[in-house]
DSSP file (Angstrom, degrees, kcal/mol; ACC not computed):
  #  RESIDUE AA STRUCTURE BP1 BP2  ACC     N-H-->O    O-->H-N    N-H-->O    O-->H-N    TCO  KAPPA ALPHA  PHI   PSI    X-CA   Y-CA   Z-CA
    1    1 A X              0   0    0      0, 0.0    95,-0.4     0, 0.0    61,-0.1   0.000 360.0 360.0 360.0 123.6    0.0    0.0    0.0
    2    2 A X  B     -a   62   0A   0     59,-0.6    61,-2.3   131,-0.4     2,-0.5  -0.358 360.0-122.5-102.4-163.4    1.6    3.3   -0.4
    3    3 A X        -     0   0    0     90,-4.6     2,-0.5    59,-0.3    61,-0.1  -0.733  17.6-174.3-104.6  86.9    2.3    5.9    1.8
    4    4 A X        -     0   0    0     -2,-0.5    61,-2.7    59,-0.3     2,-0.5  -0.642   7.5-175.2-119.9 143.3    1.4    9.3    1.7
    5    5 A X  E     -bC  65  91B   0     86,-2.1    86,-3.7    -2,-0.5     2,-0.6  -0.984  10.2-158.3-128.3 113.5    2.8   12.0    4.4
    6    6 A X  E     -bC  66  90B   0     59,-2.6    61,-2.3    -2,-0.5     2,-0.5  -0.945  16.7-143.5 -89.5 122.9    1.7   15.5    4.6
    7    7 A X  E     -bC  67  89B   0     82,-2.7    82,-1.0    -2,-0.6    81,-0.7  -0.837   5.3-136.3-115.0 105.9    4.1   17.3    6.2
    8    8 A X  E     -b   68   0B   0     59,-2.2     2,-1.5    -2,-0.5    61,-1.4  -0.262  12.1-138.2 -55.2 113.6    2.8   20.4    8.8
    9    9 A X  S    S+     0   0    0     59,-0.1     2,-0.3    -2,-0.1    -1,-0.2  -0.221  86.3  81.4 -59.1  32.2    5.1   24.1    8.5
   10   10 A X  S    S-     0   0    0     -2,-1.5    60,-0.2    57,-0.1    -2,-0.2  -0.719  86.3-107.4 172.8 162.6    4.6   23.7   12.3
   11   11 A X        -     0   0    0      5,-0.3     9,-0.1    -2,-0.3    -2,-0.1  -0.116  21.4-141.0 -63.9 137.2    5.3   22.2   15.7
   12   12 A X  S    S+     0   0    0     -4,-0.1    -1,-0.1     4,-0.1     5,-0.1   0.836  73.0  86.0 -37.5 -48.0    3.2   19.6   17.5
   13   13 A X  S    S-     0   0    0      1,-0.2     4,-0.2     3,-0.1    57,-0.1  -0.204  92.2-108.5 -83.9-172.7    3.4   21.0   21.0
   14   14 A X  S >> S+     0   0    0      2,-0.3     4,-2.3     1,-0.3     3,-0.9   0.696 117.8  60.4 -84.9 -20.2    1.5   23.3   22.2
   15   15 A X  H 3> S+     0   0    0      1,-0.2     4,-2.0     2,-0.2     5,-0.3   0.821 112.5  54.0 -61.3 -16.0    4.3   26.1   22.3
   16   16 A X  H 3> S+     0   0    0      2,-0.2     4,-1.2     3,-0.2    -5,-0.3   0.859 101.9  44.5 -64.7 -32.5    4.0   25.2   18.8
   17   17 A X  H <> S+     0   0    0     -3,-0.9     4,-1.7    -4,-0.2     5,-0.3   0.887 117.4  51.4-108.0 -48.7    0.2   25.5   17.8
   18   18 A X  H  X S+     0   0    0     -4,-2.3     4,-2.8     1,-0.2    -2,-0.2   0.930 115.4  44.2 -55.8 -56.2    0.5   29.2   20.0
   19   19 A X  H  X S+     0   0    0     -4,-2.0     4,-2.1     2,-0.2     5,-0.4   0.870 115.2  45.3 -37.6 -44.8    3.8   30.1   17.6
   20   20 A X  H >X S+     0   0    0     -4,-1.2     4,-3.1    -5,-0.3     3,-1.1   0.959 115.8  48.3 -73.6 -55.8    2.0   28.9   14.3
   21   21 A X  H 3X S+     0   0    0     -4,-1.7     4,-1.9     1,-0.3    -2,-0.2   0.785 111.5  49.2 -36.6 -44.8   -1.6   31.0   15.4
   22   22 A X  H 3X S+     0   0    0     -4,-2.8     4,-2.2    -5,-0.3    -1,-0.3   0.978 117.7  42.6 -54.9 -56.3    0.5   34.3   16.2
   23   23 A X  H <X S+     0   0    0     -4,-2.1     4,-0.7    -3,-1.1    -2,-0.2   0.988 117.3  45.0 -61.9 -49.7    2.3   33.6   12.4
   24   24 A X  H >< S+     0   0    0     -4,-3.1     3,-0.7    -5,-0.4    -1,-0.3   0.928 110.0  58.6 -65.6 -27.2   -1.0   32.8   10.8
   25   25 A X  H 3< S+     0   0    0     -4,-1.9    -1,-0.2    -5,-0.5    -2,-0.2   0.999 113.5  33.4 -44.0 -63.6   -2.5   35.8   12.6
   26   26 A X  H 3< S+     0   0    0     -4,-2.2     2,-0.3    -5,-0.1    -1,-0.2   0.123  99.9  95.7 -87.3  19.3   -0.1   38.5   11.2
   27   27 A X  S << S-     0   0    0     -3,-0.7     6,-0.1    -4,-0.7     5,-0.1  -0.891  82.6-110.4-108.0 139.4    0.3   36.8    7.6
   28   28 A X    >   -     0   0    0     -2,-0.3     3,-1.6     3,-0.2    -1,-0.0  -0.226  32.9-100.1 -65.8 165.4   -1.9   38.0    5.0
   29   29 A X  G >  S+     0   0    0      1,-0.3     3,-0.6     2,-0.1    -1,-0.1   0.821 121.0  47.0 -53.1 -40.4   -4.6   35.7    3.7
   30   30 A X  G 3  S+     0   0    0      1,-0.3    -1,-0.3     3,-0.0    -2,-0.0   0.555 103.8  58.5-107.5  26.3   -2.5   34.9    0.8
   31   31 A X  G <  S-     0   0    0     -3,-1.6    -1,-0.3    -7,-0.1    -3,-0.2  -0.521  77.3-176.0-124.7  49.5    0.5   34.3    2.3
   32   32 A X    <   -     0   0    0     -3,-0.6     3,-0.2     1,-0.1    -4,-0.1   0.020  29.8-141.3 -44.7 157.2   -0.2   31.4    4.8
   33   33 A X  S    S+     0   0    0      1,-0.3     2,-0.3    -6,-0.1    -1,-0.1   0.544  95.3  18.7-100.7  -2.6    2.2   30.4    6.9
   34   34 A X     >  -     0   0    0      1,-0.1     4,-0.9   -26,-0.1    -1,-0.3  -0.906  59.3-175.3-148.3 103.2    1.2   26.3    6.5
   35   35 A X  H  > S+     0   0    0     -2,-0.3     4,-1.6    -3,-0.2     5,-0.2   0.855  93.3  54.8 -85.0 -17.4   -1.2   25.7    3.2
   36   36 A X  H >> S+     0   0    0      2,-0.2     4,-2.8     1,-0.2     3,-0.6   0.972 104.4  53.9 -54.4 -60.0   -1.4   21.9    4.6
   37   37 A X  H 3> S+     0   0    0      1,-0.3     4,-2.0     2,-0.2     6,-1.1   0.833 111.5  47.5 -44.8 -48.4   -2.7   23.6    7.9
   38   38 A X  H 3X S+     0   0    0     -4,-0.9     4,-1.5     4,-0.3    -1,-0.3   0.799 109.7  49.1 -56.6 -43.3   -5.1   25.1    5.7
   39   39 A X  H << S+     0   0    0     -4,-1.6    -2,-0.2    -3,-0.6    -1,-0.2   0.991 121.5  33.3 -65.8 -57.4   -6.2   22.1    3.8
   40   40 A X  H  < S+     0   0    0     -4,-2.8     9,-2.1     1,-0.2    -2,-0.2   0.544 132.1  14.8-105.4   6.7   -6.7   20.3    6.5
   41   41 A X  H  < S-     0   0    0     -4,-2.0     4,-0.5    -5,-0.3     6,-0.2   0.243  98.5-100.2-143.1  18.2   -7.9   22.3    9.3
   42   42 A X  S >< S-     0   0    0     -4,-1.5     2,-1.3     1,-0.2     3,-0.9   0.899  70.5 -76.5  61.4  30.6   -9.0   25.7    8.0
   43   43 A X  T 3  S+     0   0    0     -6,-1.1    -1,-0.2     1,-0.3    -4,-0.1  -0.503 120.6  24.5  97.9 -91.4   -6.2   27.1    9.0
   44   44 A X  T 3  S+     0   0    0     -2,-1.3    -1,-0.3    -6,-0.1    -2,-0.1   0.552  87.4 114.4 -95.0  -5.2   -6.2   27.7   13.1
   45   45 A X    <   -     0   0    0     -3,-0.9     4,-0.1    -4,-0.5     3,-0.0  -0.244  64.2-137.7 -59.1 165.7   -8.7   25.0   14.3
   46   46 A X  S    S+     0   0    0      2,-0.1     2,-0.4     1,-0.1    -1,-0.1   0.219  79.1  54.7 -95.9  23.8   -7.5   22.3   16.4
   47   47 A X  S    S-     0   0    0     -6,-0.2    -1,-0.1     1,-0.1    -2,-0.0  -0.996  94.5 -90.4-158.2 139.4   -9.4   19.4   14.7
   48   48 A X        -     0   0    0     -2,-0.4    -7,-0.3     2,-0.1     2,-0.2   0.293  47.1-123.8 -32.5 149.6   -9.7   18.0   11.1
   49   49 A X     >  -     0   0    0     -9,-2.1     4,-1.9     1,-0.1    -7,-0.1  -0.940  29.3-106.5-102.5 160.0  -13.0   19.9    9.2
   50   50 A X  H  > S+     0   0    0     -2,-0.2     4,-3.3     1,-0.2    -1,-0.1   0.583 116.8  56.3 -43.9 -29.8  -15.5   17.6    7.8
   51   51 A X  H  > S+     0   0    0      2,-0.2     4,-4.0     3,-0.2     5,-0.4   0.930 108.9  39.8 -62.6 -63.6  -14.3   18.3    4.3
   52   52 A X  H  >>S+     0   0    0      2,-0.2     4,-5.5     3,-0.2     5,-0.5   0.998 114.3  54.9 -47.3 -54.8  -10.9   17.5    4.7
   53   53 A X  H >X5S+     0   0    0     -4,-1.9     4,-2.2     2,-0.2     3,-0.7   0.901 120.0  38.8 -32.2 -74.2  -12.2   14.1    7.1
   54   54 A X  H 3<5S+     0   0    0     -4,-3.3    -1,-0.2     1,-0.2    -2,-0.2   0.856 117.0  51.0 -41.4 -45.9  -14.6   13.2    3.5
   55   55 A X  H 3<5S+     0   0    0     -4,-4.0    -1,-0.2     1,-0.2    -2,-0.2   0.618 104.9  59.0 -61.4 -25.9  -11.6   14.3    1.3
   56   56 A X  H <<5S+     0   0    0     -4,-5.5    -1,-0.2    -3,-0.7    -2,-0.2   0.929 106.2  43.5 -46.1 -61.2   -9.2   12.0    3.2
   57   57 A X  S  <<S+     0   0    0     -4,-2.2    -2,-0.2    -5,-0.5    -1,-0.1   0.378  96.9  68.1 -94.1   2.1  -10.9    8.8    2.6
   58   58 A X  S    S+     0   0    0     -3,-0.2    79,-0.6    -4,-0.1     2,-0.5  -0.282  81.5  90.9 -93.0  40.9  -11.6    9.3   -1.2
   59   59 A X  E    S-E  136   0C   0     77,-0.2     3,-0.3    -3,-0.1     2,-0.2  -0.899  73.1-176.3-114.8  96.5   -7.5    9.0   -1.1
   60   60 A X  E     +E  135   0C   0     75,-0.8    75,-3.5    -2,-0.5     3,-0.1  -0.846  57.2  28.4 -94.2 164.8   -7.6    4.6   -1.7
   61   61 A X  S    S+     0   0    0     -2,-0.2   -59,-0.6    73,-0.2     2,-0.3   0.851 109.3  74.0  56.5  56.0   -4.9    2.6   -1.7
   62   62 A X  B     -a    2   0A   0     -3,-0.3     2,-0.5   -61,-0.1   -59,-0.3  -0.827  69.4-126.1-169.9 152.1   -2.7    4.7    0.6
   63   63 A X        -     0   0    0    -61,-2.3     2,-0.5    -2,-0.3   -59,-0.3  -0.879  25.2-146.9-117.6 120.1   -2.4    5.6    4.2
   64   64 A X        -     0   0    0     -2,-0.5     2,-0.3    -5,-0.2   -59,-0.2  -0.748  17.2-177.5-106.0 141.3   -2.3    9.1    4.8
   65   65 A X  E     -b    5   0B   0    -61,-2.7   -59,-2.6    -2,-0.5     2,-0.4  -0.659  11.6-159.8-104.6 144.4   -0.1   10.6    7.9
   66   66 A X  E     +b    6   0B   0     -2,-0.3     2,-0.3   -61,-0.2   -59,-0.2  -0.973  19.1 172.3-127.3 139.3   -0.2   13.9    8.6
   67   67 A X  E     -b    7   0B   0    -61,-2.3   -59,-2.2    -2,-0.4     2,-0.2  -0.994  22.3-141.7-145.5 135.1    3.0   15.0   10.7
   68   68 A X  E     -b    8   0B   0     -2,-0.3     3,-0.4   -61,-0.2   -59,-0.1  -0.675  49.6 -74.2 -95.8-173.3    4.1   18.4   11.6
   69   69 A X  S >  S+     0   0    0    -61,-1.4     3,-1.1     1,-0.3   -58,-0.1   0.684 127.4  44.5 -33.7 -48.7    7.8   19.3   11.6
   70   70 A X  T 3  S+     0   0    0      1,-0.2    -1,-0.3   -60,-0.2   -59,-0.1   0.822 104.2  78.4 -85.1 -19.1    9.1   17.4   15.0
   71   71 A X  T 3   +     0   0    0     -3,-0.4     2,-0.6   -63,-0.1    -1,-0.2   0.482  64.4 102.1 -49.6  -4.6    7.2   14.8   13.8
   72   72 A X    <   -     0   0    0     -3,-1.1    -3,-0.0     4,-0.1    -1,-0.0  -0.673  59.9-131.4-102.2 128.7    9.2   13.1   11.0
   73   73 A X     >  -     0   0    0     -2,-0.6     4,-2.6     1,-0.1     5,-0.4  -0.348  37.6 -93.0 -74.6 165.9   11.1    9.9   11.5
   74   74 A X  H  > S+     0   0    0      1,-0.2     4,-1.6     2,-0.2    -1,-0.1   0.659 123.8  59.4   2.1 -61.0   14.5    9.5   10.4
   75   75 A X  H  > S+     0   0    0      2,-0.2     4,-1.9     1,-0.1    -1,-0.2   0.998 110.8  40.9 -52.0 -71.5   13.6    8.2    7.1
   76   76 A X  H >> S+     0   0    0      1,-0.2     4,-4.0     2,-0.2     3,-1.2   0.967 109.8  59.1 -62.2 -55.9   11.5   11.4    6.2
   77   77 A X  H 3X S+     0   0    0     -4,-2.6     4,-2.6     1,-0.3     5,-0.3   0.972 104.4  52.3 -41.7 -52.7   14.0   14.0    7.7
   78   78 A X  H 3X S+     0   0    0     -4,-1.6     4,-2.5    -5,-0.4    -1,-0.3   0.944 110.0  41.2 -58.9 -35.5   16.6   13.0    5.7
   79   79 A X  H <X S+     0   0    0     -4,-1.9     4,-1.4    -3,-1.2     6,-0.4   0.741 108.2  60.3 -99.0  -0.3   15.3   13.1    2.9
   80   80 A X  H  <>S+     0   0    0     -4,-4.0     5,-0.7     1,-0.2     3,-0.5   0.982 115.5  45.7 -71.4 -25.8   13.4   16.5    3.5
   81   81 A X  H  <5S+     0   0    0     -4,-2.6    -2,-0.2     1,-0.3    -1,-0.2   0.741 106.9  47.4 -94.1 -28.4   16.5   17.6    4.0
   82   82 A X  H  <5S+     0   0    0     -4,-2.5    -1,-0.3    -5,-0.3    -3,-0.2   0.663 112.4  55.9 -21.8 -50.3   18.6   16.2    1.3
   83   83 A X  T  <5S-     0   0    0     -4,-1.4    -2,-0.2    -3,-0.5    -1,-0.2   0.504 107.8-132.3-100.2 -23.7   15.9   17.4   -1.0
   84   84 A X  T   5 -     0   0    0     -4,-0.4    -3,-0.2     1,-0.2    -4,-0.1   0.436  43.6-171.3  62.5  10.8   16.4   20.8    0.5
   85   85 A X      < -     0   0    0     -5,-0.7    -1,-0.2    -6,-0.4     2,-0.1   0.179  23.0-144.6 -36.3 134.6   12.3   21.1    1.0
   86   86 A X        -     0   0    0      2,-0.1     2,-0.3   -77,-0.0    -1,-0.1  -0.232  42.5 -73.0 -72.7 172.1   10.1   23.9    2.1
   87   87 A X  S    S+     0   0    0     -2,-0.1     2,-0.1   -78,-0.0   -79,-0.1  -0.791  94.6  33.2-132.0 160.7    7.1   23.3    4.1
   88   88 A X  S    S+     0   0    0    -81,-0.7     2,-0.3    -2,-0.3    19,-0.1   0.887  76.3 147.3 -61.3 173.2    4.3   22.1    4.0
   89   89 A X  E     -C    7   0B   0    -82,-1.0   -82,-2.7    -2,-0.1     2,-0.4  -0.963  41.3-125.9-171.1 178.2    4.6   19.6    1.7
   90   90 A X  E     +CD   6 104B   0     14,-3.6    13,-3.1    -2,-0.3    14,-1.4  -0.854  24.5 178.1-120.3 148.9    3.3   16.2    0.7
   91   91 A X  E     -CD   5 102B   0    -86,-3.7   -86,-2.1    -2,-0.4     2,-0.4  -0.880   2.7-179.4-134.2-172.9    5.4   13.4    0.2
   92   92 A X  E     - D   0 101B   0      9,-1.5     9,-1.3    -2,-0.3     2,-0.3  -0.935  13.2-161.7-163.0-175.8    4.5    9.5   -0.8
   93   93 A X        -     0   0    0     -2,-0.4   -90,-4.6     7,-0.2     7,-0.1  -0.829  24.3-117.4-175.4 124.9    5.9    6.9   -1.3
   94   94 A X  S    S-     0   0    0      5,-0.5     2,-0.3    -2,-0.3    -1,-0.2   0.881  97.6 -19.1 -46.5 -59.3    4.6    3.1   -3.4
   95   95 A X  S >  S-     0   0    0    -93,-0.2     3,-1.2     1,-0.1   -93,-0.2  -0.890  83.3 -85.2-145.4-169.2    4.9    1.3   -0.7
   96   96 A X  T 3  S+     0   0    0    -95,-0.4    -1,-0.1    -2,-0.3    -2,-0.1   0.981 132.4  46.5 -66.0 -55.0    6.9    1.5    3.2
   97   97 A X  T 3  S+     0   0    0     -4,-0.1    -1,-0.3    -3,-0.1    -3,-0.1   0.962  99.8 116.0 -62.0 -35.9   10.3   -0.1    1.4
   98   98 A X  S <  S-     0   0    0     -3,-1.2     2,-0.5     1,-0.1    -5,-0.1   0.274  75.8-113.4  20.9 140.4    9.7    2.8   -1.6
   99   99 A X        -     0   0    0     -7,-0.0    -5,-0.5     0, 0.0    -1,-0.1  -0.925  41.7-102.7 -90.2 161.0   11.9    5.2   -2.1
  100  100 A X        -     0   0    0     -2,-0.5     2,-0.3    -7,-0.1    -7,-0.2  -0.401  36.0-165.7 -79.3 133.8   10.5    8.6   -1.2
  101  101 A X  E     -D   92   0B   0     -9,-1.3    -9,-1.5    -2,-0.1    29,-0.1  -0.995  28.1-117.7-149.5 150.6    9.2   11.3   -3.7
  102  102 A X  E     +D   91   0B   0     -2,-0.3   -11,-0.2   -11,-0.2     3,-0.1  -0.335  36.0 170.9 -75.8 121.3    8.3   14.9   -3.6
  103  103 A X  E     +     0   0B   0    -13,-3.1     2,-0.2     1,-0.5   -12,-0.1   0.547  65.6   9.1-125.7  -2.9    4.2   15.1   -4.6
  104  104 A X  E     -D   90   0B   0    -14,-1.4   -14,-3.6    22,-0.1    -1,-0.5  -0.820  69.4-137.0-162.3 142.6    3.4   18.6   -3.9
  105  105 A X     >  -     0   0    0     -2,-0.2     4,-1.6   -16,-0.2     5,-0.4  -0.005  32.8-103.7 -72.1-167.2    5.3   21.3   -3.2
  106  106 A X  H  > S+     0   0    0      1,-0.2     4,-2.0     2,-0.2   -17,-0.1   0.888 126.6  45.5 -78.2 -27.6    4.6   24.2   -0.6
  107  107 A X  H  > S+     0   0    0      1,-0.2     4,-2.0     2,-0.2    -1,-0.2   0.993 107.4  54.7 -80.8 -26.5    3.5   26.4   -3.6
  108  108 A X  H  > S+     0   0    0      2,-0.2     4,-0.7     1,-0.1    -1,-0.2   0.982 111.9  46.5 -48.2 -55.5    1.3   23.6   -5.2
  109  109 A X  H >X S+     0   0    0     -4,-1.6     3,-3.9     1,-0.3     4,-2.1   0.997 106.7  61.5 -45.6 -61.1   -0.7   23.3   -1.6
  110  110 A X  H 3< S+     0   0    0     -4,-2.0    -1,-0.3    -5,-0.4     3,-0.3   0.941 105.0  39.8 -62.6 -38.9   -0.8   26.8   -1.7
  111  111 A X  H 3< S+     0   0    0     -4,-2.0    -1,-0.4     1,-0.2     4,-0.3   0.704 128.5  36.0 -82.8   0.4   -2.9   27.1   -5.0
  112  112 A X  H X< S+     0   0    0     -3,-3.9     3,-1.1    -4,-0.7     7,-0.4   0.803  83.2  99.1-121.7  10.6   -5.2   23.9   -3.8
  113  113 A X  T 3< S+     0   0    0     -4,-2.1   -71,-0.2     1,-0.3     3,-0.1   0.720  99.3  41.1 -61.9 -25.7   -5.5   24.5    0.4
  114  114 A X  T 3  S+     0   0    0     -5,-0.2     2,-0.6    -4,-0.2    -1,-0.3   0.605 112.8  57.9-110.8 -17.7   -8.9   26.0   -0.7
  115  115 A X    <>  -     0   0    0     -3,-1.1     4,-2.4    -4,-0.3    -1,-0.2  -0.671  54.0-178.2 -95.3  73.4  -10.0   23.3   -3.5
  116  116 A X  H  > S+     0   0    0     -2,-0.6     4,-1.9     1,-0.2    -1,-0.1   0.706  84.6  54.3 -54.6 -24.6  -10.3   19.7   -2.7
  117  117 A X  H  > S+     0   0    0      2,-0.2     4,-2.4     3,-0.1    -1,-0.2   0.954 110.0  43.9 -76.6 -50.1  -11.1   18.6   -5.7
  118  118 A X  H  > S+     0   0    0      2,-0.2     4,-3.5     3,-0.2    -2,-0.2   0.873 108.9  60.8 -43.0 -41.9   -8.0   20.2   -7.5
  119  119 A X  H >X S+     0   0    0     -4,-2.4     3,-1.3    -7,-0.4     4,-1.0   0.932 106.6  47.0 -49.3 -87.8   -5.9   19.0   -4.6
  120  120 A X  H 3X S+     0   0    0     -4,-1.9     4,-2.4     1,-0.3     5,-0.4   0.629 114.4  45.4 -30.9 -38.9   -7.0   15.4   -5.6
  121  121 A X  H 3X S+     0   0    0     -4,-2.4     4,-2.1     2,-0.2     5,-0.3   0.963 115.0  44.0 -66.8 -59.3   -6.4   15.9   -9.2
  122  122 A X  H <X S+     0   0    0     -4,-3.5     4,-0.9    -3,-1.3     3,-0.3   0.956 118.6  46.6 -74.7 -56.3   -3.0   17.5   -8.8
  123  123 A X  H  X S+     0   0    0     -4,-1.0     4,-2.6     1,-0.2     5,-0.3   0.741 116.0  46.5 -55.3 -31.6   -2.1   14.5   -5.9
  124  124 A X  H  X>S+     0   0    0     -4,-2.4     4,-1.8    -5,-0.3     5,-0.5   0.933 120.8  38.9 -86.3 -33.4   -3.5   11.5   -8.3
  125  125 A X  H  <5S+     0   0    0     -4,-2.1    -1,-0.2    -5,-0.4    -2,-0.2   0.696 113.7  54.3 -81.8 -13.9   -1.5   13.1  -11.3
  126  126 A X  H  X5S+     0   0    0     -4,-0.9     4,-1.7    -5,-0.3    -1,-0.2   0.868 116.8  40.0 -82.5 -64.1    1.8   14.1   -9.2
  127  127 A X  H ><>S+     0   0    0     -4,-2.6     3,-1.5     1,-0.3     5,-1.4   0.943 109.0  53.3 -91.6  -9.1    2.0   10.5   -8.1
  128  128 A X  G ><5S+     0   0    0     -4,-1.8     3,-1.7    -5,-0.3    -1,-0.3   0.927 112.3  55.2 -57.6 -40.8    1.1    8.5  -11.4
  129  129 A X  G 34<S+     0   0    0     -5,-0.5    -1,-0.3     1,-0.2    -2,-0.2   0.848 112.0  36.2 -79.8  -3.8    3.8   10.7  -12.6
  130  130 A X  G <<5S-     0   0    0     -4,-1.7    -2,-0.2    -3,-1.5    -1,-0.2   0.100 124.8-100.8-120.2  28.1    6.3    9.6   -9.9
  131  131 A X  T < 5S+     0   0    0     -3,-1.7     2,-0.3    -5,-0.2   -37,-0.3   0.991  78.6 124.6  53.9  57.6    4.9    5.8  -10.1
  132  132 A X      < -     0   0    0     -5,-1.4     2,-0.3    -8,-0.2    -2,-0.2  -0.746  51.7-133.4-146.0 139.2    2.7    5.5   -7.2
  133  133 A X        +     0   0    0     -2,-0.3     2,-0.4    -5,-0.1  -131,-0.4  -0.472  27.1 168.3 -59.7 119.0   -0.8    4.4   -7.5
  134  134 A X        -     0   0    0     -2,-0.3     2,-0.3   -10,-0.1   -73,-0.2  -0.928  22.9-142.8-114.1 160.1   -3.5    5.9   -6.1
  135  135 A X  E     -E   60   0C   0    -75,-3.5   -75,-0.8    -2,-0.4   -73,-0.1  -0.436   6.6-162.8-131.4  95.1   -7.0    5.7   -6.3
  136  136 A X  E     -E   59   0C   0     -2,-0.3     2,-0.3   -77,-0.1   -77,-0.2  -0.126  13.5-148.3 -94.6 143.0   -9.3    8.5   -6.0
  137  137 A X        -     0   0    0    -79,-0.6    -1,-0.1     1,-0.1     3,-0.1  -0.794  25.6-100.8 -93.5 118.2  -12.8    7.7   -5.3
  138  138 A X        -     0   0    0     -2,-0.3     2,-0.2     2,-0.1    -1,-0.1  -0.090  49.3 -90.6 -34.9 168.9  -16.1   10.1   -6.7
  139  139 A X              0   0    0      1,-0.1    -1,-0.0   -81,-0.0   -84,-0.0  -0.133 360.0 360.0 -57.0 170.3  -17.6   12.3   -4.5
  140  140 A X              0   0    0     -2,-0.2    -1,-0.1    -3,-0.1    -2,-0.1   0.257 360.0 360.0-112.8 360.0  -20.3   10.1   -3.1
């Protein structure tokens, strides 16, 4: 199955979630400081929105993690860092033994944090170009 990790432009703990709210405060609307944050929580909530929750689970054949920053094992650190990535971004990978590949950048999120269907489009057509299968599901 493969693996797909969206990876948070901020810290888990909770000095973390005040630091990202202060950035996202004083950043203009079109200059978020996390479009993943955006995508999947509308920005400052602390809990998925219903959209994102529905939009998740038309993602088959992959399990998706969302991790912010302190969050990444080994594996994934290295290579965000190799890679020299911005945040957020998504990465994926065919399956856990995979090697790892870049499926959106932070400025790709940033044109789809507000479109889910375009997100889907651009994720199934990002990894079909970088060989990993997915399978996106209609709305229901």
């Amino acid at each position: 199955m493969a693996q797909l990790y969206i990876i948070y432009n901020a810290d888990s703990t909770a000095l973390g979630k005040i630091k990202y709210a202060c950035t996202k405060i004083m950043s203009s609307s079109s200059d978020s400081p996390c479009s993943a944050c955006d995508l999947t929580h509308n920005g400052l909530h602390l809990t998925e929105t219903a959209q994102w929750s529905a939009t998740k689970k038309r993602i088959g054949g992959a399990e998706v993690q969302q991790l912010h920053r302190d969050e990444l094992s080994i594996k994934l650190k290295q290579f965000f860092d190799s890679e020299k990535l911005e945040l957020p971004v998504v990465i994926g990978q065919e399956s856990i033994e995979a090697t790892l590949k870049v499926l959106m950048t932070k400025d790709e999120l940033r044109l789809y944090s507000k479109d889910y269907e375009k997100f889907l489009a651009s994720l199934q057509k990002n990894a079909s170009d970088q060989g990993i299968a997915l399978d996106i599901q209609n709305e229901e």
